[in-house]
C-alpha positions in Angstrom: -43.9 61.9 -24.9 -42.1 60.3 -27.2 -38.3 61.8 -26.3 -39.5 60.5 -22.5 -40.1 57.0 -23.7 -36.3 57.5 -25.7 -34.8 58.3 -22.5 -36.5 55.3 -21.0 -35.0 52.9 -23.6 -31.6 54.5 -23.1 -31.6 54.0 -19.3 -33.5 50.4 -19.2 -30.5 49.3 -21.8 -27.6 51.2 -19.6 -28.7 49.6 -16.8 -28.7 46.2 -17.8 -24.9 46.8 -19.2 -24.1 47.7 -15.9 -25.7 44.6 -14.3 -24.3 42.6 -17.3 -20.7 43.6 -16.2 -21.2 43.4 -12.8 -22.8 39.8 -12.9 -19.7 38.9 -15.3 -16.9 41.0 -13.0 -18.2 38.8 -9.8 -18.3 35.7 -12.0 -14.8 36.1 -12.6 -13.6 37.1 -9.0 -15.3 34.0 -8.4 -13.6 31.6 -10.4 -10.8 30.2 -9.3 -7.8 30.8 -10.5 -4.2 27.9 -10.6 -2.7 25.2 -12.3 -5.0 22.0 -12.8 -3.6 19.0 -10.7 -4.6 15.8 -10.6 -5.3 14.4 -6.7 -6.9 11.9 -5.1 -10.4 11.1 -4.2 -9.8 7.5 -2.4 -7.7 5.9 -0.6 -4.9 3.4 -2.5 -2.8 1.2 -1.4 0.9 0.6 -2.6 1.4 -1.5 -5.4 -2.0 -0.7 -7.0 -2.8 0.7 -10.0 -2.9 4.8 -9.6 -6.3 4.9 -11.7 -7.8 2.8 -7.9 -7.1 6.2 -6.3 -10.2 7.7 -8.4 -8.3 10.3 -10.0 -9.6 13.6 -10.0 -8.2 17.3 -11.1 -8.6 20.4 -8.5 -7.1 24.0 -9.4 -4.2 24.4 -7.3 -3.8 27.6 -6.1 -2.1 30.4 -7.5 -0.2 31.9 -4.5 1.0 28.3 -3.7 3.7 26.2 -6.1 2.4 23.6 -7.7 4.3 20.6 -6.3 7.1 19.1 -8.2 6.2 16.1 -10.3 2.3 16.8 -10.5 -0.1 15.9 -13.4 -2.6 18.1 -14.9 -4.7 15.3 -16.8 -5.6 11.8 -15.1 -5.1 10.3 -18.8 -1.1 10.9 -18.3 -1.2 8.4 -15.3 -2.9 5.7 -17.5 -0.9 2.0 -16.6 1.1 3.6 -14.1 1.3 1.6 -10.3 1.2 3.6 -6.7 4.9 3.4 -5.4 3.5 4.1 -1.9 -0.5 4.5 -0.1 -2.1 7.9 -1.2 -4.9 9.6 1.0 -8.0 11.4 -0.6 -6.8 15.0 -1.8 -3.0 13.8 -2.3 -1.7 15.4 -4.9 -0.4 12.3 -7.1 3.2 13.2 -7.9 5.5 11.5 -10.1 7.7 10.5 -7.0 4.5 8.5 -5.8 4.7 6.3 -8.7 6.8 3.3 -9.6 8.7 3.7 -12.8 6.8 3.4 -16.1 6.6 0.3 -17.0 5.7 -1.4 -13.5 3.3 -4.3 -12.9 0.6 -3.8 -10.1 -0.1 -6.7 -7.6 2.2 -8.4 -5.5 5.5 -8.2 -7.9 4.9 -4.1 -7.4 5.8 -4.9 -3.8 9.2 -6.9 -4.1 12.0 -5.0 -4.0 14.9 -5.8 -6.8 17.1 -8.5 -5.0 14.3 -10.4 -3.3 11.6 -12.7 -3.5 8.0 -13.3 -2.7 7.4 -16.5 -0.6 3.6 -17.6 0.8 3.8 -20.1 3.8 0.7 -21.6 5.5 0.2 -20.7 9.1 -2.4 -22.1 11.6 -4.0 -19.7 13.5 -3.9 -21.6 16.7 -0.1 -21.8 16.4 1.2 -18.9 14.8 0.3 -14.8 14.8 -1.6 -14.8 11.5 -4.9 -13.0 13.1 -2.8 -10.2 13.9 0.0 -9.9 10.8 -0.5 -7.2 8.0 1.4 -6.4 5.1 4.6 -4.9 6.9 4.8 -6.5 9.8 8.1 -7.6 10.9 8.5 -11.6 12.0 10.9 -13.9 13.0 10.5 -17.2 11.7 10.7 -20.3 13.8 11.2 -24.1 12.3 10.8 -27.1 14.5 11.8 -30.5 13.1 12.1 -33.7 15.1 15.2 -35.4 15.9 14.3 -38.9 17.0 13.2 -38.5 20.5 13.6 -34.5 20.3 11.9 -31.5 18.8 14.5 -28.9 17.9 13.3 -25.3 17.4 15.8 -22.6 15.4 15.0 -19.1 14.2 15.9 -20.0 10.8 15.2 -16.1 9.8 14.8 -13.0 11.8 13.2 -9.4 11.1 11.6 -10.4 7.6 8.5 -8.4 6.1 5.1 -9.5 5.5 4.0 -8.8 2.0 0.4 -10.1 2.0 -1.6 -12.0 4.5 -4.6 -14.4 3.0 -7.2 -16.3 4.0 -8.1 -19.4 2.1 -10.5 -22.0 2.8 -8.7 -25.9 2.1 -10.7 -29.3 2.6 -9.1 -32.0 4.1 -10.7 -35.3 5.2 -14.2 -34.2 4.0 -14.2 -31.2 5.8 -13.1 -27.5 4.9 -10.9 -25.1 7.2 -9.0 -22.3 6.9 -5.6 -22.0 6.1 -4.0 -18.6 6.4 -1.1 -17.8 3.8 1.2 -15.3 4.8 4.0 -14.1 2.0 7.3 -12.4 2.8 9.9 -10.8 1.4 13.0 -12.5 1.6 16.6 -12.7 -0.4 17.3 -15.5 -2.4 19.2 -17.2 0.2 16.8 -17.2 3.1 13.9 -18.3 -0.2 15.6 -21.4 -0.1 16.0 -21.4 3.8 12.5 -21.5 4.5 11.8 -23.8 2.1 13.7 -26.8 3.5 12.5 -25.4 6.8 8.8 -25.8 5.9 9.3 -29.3 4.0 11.2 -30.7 6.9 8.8 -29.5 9.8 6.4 -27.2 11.0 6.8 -23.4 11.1 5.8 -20.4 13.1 6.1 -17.0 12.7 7.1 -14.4 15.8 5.7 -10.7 15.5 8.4 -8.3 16.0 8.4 -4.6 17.4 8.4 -2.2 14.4 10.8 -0.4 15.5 13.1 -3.9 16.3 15.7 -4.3 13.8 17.8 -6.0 15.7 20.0 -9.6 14.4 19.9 -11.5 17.4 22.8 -15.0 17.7 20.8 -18.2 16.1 19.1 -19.8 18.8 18.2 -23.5 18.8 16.3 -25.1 21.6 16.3 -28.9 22.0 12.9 -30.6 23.8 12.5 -33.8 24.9 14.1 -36.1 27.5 17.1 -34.4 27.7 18.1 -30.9 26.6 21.0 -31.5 24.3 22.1 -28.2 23.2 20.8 -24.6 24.3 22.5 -21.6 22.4 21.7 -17.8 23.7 
């Protein structure tokens, strides 16, 4: 009886090895197996900071590189901007970034040579209800000339960094004022400028696939058409 009850112990405790290795050789099939990479969760835009993209680490898989540049630990992108949008499950690489050092916000979005200029356009006159950050536009100034309005594209094919809606008051009452701010060269900065203090301006949405430089054009109205260039 008491060998029986031996033999009992023996198998109860062999079998449990076995299902003890078996639960732990499954486990480990199981369990993924890679490099860590930090990826994505939401959306960002360019220019914001990479941290907006909710930062998360996945195990990339073995039988697949990792990709070139790629983080294994969210804290390494800490103060670093987006150099371009990400999508959820993006890998964020070190090519998607803007060097170290970067600020986020608008100045992110300015390119070396060039400046940020807002102008205010009226809705009722100009295309600001359907402008978004890169958008190509012409802009149009008209300034009057005693008896005639003159209309020149002062510049042609410039990007739209920002479009804004602000609420002004004038007179006692409040309206809204959209801001739109391009990119533009030093030069044109100036440009539209004097083209805004001296009269009214408008803004013309281009094709995106447009690049074209087109002659100036200026267009005289009022009694008489003085001078027409195509």
């Amino acid at each position: 009886m008491k060998n029986r009850r031996v033999i009992l112990l023996l198998g109860l405790a062999g079998f449990s090895g076995l299902a003890t290795a078996f639960v732990a050789r499954n486990a480990a099939e199981q369990q993924p197996t890679g490099s860590p990479v930090v990826v994505a969760s939401q959306p960002a835009e360019l220019g914001n900071p990479a941290e907006m993209a909710q930062l998360r680490v996945t195990t990339w898989p073995a039988e697949e590189p990792t990709p070139q540049g790629a983080f294994a630990d969210p804290s390494q992108l800490a103060g670093r901007v987006l150099g371009r949008s990400v999508v959820p499950g993006e890998p964020i690489l070190e090519s998607s970034l803007l060097p170290v050092g970067s600020e986020s916000g608008l100045a992110a979005l300015v390119g070396e040579t060039s400046r940020a200029v807002s102008i205010q356009v009226d809705e009722f006159v100009g295309v600001a209800g359907f402008l978004q950050p890169g958008s190509k536009v012409d802009v149009l100034a008209t300034k009057t000339q005693g008896t005639a309005a003159i209309t020149d594209a002062v510049l042609q094919n410039v990007k739209v960094l920002a479009v804004d809606v602000r609420t002004t008051k004038g007179d006692g009452t409040a309206q809204q004022a959209h801001v739109v701010t391009l990119e533009v060269s030093p030069r044109q900065a100036a440009t539209l400028a004097q083209a805004e203090n001296t009269g009214k301006i408008k803004l013309a949405l281009r094709n995106p696939k447009d690049d074209s430089q087109s002659r100036p054009v200026q267009m005289v109205l009022g009694t008489d058409v003085h001078d027409l260039r195509f």
